[in-house]
NUKOLKOL-366201 format. One record per residue (C-alpha): x, y, z; residue in one letter. Coordinates in steps of 0.5 Angstrom, whole numbers, plus 500, padded with zeros to 3 digits. Layout:
<recs>
XYZA ...
</recs>
This chain:
<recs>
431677055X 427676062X 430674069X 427668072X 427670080X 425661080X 433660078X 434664083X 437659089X 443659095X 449656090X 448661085X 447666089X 453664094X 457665088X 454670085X 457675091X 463671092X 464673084X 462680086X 467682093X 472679088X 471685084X 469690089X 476688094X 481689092X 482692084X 478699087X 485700091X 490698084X 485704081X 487709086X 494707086X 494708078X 490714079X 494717084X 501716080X 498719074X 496725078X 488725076X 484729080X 479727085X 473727080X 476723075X 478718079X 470718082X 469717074X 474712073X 471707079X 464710077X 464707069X 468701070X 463698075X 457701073X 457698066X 462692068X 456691072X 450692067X 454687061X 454683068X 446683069X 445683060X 449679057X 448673062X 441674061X 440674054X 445667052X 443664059X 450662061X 454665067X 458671062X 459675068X 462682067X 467687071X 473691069X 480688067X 485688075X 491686070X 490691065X 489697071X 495694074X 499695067X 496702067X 498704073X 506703071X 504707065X 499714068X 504717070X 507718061X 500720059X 495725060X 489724062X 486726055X 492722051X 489716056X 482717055X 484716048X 487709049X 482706053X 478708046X 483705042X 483699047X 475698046X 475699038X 481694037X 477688042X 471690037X 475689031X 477682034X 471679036X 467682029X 473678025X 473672029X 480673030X 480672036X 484664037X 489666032X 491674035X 492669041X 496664038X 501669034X 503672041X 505666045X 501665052X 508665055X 510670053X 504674055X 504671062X 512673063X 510680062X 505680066X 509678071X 516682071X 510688071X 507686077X 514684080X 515691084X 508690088X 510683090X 516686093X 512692096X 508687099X 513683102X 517690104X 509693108X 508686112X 514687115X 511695117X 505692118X 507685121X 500684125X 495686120X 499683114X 501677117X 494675120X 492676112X 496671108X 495666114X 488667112X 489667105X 493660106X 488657110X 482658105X 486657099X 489650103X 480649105X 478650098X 471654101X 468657095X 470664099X 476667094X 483666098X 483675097X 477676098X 477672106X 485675107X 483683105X 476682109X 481679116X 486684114X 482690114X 479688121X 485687123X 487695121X 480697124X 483694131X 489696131X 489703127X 484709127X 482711119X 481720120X 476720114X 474726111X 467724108X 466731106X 473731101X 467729095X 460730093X 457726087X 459726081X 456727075X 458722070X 459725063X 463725057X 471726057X 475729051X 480724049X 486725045X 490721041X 497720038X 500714036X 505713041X 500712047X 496707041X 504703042X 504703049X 498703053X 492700047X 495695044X 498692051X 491693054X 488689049X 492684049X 492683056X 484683057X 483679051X 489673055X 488674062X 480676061X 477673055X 480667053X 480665062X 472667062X 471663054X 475657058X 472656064X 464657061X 468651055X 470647061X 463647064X 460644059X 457651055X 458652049X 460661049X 459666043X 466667043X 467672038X 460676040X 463676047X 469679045X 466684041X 462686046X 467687050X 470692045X 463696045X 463696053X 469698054X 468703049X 462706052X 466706059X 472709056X 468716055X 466716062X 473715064X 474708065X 479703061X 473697060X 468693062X 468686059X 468679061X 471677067X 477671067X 476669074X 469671076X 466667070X 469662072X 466662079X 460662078X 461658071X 463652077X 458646078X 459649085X 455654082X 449650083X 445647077X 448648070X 442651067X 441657073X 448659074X 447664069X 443668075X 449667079X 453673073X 447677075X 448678083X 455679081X 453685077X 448687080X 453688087X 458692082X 453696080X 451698087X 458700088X 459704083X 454707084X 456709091X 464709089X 463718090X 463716097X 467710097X 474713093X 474718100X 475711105X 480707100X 484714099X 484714107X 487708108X 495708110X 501707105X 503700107X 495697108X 494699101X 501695099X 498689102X 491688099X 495690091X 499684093X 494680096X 490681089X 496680085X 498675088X 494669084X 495673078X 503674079X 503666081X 499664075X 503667070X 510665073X 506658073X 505658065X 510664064X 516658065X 511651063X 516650056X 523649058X 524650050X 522658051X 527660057X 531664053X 525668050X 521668057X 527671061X 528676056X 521678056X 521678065X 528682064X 525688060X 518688063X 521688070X 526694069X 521699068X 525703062X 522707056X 525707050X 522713045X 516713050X 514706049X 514703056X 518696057X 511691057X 510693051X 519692048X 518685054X 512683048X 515685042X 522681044X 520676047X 515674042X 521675036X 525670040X 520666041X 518665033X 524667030X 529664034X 527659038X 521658033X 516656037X 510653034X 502655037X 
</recs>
């Protein structure tokens, strides 16, 4: 493994700072929120941003290094946006636990080379629906904090439309939360305790482990980092003419996130839409793009290393700005899946039923109702509508 700063040119590095701010803009505030409703402490949340980043960052830099291809890593957005409905359910321990379980559970996939035919069993449909009913309430959120903030929100989504309009290689998010939060500086000062938070010292965290946290939090959470991360990352590297280690980038996912996971993280694995990036013939010549993955991760790094200072600045920005950049990061993820959610007219049934009970937000015997949306969607799906893969 050795890096060759020759590689190095303005197109894989344009891309790899567009794939870095990706991760670095908005997830960090869906962290907060998840942390927030699960009442972790200020050093927990620390940890949290801390791993993820760190080690996302250092798979970012490694893996692409060692296969030559632009493998970039990061945490999963729509797996912290699952956790963010379910933190509140589980104790910090008990959701340690899960991450861990999460991690072992990709491991396995990968090391099997079971990856294709896990995907396959639960139809995509199905796992998009789900995603989406889940993220239904901060799209309705998002809406409801425009109207309270109408300058900043509205400056935002005309700056996302236009550069989603312009296809620049700037992401649409990452332009919108940048022009809204200069709007925010503009028009509202930030009180920011900078003295809230010292350095943290990473360090083991104890987990716990039952089996209705590995029901409703790891399986899910696998699941959707292996849809909406892996077989998006896989894809897009396919797409643009490499041939990936599927089943040794699954399973070092799975060990990643183990790792992350006893620093307070729930992951550090291949990045669907950050792959893509810099996998893209805009990336530059197709043998260098790799080097693109390793800007992006040496970006995330840096703020995980920093994340003790950056937690106070995040948690000092108001309610209803924090609603527009969860809405603003979920929007192309909330479009995608309703997008292929409901592309088979002959799967209505199952879909709107796994929509229904992923957008109620119930629990029955402290199973949370993406994981009830999965499992009877998918029953519908096979059994009744008989959907073949």
């Amino acid at each position: 493994m050795k890096c060759n700063l020759a590689d190095l040119n303005h197109k894989n590095v344009a891309a790899g700072i567009a794939s870095g701010l990706l991760a670095v803009t908005g997830p960090p505030v869906i962290i907060l929120e998840a942390a927030s409703k699960g009442n972790f402490t200020l050093t927990q949340t620390i940890l949290w941003m801390f791993s993820v980043y760190v080690f996302g960052g250092i798979y970012s830099i490694w893996i692409p290094l060692y296969y030559r291809m632009p493998i970039v890593g990061a945490h999963s957005i729509t797996g912290v946006a699952f956790l963010a409905t379910v933190t509140a359910q589980f104790s910090y321990q008990q959701l340690i636990g899960t991450y861990i379980i999460s991690g072992v559970l990709m491991l396995v996939v990968g090391y099997l080379g079971v990856f294709s035919k896990l995907i396959d069993y639960v139809p995509k449909q199905i796992i998009s629906v789900m995603l989406a009913g889940m993220i239904t309430k901060y799209m309705v959120s998002f809406v409801s904090s425009i109207h309270q903030l109408p300058i900043v929100g509205g400056i935002a989504i005309v700056v996302y439309l236009i550069f989603n309009k312009r296809k620049k290689f700037v992401p649409p998010m990452v332009a919108a939360i940048l022009a809204g939060f200069i709007m925010l500086l503009l028009t509202q000062p930030l009180s920011v305790d900078i003295l809230s938070a010292g350095f943290v010292v990473p360090r083991v965290q104890i987990p716990e482990f039952d089996y209705l946290s590995f029901l409703s939090v790891s399986l899910p959470l696998a699941l959707l980092i292996l849809s909406n991360d892996a077989a998006v990352g896989i894809g897009a590297l396919e797409q643009n003419n490499y041939r990936p280690p599927v089943n040794r980038i699954v399973t070092l996912s799975g060990a990643f996130s183990i790792i992350t996971s006893f620093f307070g993280g729930q992951s550090a694995n291949v990045a669907g839409m950050m792959t893509a990036i810099c996998s893209d013939e805009e990336a530059g010549p197709h043998e260098s793009r790799y080097m693109g993955a390793v800007v992006s991760g040496i970006i995330i790094i840096i703020f995980g290393l920093f994340s003790w200072r950056l937690v106070p600045w995040i948690q000092a920005l108001p309610a209803g700005f924090v609603s527009i950049v969860v809405g603003i990061a979920l929007l192309g993820v909330f479009g995608n899946s309703l997008a292929v959610g409901f592309s088979k007219p002959s799967m209505k049934l199952s879909t709107a039923f796994t929509f229904i009970i992923a957008v109620s937000n119930f629990s029955i015997v402290n199973i949370s109702s993406p994981v009830w949306a999965l499992v009877v969607g998918t029953i519908i799906a096979r059994y009744v509508e008989e959907t073949q893969s």
